[in-house]
C-alpha positions in Angstrom: 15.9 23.1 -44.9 14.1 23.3 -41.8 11.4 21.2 -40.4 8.6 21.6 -37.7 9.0 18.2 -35.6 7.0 17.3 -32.7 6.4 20.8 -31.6 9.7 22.5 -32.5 11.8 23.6 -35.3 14.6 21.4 -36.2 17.1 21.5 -39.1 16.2 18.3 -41.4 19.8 16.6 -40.3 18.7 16.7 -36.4 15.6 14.5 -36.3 15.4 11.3 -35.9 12.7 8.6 -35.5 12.9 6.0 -32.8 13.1 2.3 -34.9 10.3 1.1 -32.2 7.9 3.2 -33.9 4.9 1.3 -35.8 5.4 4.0 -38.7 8.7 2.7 -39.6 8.1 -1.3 -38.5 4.6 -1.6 -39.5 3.5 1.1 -42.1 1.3 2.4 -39.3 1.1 6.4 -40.5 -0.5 9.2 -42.7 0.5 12.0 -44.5 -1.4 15.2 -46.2 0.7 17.0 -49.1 -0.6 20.4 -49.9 1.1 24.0 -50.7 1.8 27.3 -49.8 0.8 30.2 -51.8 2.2 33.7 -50.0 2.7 31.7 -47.1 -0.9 30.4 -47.0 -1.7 26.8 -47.4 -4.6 25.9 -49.8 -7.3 24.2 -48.9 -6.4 23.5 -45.6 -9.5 23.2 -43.9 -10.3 19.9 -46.3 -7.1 18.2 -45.5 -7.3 18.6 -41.9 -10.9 16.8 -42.1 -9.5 14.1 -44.3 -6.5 13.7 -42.2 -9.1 13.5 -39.3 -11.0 11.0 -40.7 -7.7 8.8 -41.5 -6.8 9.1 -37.9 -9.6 7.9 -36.3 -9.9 4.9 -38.9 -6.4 3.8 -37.3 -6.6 4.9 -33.9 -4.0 7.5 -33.9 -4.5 10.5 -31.4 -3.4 13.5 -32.7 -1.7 15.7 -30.0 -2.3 19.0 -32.0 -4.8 20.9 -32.9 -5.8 22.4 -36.2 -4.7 25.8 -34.8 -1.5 24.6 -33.7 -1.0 23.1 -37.0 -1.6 26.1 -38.6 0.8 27.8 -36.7 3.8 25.9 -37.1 3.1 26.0 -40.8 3.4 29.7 -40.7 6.1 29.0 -38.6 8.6 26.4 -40.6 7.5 28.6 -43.9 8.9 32.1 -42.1 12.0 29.7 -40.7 12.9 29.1 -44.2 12.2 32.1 -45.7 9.7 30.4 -48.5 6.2 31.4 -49.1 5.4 29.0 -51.3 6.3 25.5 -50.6 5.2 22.0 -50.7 4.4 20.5 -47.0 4.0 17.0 -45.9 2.1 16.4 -42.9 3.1 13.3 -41.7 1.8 11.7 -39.3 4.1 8.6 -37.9 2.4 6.1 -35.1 4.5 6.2 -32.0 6.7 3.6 -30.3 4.6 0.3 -29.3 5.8 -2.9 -28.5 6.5 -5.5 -31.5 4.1 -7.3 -32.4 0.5 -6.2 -33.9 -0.7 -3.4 -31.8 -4.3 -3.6 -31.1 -4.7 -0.2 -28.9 -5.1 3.5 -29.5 -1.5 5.2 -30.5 -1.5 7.9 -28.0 2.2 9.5 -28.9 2.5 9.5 -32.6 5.9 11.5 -34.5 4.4 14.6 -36.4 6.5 16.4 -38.5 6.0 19.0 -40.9 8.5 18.8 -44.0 8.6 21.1 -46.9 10.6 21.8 -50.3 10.0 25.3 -52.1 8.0 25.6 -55.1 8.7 28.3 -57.4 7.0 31.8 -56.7 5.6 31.7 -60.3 1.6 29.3 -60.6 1.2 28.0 -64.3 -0.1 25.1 -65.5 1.3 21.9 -65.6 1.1 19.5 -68.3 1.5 16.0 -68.5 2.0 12.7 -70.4 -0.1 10.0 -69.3 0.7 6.1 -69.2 -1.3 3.0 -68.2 0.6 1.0 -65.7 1.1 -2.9 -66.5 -0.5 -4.1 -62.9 -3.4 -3.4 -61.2 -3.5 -0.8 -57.8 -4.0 -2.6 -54.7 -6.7 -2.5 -52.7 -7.2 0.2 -49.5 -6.0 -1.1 -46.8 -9.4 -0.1 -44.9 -12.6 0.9 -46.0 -12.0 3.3 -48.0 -8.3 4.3 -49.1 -6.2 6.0 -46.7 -3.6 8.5 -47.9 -0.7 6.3 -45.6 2.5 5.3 -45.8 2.1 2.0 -48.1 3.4 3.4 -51.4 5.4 0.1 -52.7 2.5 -0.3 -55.2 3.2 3.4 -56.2 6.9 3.2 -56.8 6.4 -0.2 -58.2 4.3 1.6 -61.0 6.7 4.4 -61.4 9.7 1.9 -62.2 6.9 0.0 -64.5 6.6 3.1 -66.6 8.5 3.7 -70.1 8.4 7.3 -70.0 9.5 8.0 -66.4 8.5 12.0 -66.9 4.4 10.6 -67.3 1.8 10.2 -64.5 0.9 6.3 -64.4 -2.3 5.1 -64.9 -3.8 2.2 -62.6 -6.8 0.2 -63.3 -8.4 -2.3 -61.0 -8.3 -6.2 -60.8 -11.7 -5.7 -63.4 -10.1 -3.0 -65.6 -11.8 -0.1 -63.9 -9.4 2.7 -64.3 -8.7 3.8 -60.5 -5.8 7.1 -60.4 -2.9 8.3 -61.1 0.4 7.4 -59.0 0.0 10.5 -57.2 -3.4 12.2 -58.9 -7.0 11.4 -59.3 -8.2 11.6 -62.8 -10.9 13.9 -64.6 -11.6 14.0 -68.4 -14.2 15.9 -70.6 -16.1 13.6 -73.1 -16.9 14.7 -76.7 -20.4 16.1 -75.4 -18.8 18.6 -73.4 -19.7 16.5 -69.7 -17.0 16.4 -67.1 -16.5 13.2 -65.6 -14.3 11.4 -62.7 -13.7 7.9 -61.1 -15.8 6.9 -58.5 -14.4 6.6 -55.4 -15.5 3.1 -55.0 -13.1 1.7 -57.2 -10.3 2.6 -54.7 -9.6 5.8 -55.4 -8.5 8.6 -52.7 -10.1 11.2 -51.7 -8.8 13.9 -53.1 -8.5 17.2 -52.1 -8.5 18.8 -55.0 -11.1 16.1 -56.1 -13.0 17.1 -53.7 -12.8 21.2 -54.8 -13.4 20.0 -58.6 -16.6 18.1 -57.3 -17.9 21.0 -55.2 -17.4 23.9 -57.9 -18.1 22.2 -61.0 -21.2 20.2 -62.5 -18.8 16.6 -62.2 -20.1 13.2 -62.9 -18.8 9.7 -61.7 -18.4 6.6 -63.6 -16.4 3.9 -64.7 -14.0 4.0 -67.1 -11.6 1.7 -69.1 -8.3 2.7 -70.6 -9.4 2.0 -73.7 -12.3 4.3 -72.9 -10.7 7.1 -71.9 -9.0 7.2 -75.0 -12.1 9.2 -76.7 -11.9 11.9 -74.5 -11.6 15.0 -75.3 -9.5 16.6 -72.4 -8.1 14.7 -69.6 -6.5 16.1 -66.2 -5.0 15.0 -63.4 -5.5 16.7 -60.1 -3.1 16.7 -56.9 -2.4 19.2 -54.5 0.5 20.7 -55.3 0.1 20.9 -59.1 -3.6 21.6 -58.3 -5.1 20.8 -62.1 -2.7 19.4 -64.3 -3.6 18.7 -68.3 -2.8 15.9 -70.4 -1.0 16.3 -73.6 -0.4 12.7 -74.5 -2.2 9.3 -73.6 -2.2 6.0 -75.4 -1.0 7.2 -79.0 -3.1 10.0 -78.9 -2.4 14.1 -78.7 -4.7 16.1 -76.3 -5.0 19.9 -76.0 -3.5 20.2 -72.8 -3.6 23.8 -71.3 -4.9 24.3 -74.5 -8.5 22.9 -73.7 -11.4 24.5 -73.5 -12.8 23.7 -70.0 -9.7 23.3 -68.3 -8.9 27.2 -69.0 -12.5 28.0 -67.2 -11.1 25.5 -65.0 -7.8 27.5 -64.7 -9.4 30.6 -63.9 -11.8 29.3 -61.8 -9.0 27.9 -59.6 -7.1 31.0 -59.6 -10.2 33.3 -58.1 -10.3 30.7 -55.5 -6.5 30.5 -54.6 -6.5 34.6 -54.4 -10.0 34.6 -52.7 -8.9 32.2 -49.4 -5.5 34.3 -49.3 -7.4 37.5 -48.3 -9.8 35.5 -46.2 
């Protein structure tokens, strides 16, 4: 495959990044996932504004613009001859001295990688498992999507079924998100709900989407609790909406449900609508 790397296009084999860099040596860096559809990535505009936000919070200058961003997406997409793919901005420091860097990082390593995605959109569904220890803490004021996953991969080897999406809780059993999803679920009385984000959830994108289109309510939540609902989804950027068929015991409708096929639909209108934008 190839990859858009500091301003040019590079076959995946011919990059490298320097060991100096605080992205490698210190965890120093950020990444947005989202995907392609027709060569189009969704919901951009949202993760360049979260990515933004992330950037600032760590000092890290970007040396691209939004524009320019967009244009090596179409770019690396055309290079590999894959309209719809999944693309990691990353977003890697730069090369500072050793030690703990207490300056702006003025050169940082971007690099746009990507992995096709089959041309076909269907729903995805999921088995859903409570992981064994609790999800760390952000590492700022609010949680940043960076590069400190151990706690993620950690929970992935915890997990009995490795094909589920696991389930963190807090210190105080607040149910936080997924390994890589935030969580929704419909209660009995029809009401959809989310976590809020002040248990340390991320902001997601597709959170964020959810929140904006649909009447969606915030509160805490046990795993014992969520057990009564009625649906329950998990929401990334690449699978978008993604509904639970098992949890704890317990059978749910999956694509089945009721409110995630308005859902569904609702989604789709919006995926074709900011393709012809």
């Amino acid at each position: 495959m190839w990859l858009w790397h500091n301003g040019e296009l590079r076959g995946s084999s011919e990059v490298t990044v320097p060991v100096q860099d605080h992205g490698f040596l210190y965890g120093m860096g950020l990444f947005e996932t989202f995907r392609t559809f027709d060569g189009v990535p969704f919901l951009f505009d949202l993760h360049w504004c979260r990515l933004e936000k992330s950037m600032d919070a760590l000092w890290i200058d970007l040396p691209y613009t939004k524009q320019e961003i967009r244009q090596a997406i179409q770019d690396v997409v055309r290079q590999n001859e894959a309209p719809n793919v999944y693309i990691r901005l990353n977003v890697s420091a730069g090369v500072a001295p050793l030690g703990l860097h207490d300056g702006r990082y003025s050169r940082p390593n971007v690099t746009l990688l990507v992995k096709p995605l089959p041309d076909t959109f269907e729903p995805t569904e999921k088995r859903l498992e409570a992981i064994p220890f609790p999800r760390s803490r952000p590492e700022a004021a609010f949680r940043l999507k960076s590069h400190h996953y151990m706690n993620n991969i950690l929970g992935k080897r915890a997990l009995v079924d490795r094909e589920a999406e696991g389930l963190f809780a807090d210190e105080a059993g607040r149910v936080v998100e997924g390994l890589v999803s935030n969580i929704f679920w419909v209660e009995q009385d029809g009401r959809l709900w989310t976590t809020p984000l002040e248990t340390g959830a991320l902001a997601g994108v597709t959170r964020h989407w959810l929140m904006e289109t649909f009447d969606v309510l915030e509160r805490d939540v046990t795993f014992k609790e969520l057990e009564q609902a009625s649906e329950i989804w998990l929401t990334n950027s690449v699978q978008q909406i993604a509904p639970v068929t098992a949890y704890a015991g317990r059978t749910y409708p999956g694509k089945q449900g009721a409110r995630f096929t308005a859902c569904w639909s609702e989604l789709r209108r919006a995926i074709e609508s900011e393709g012809t934008a």
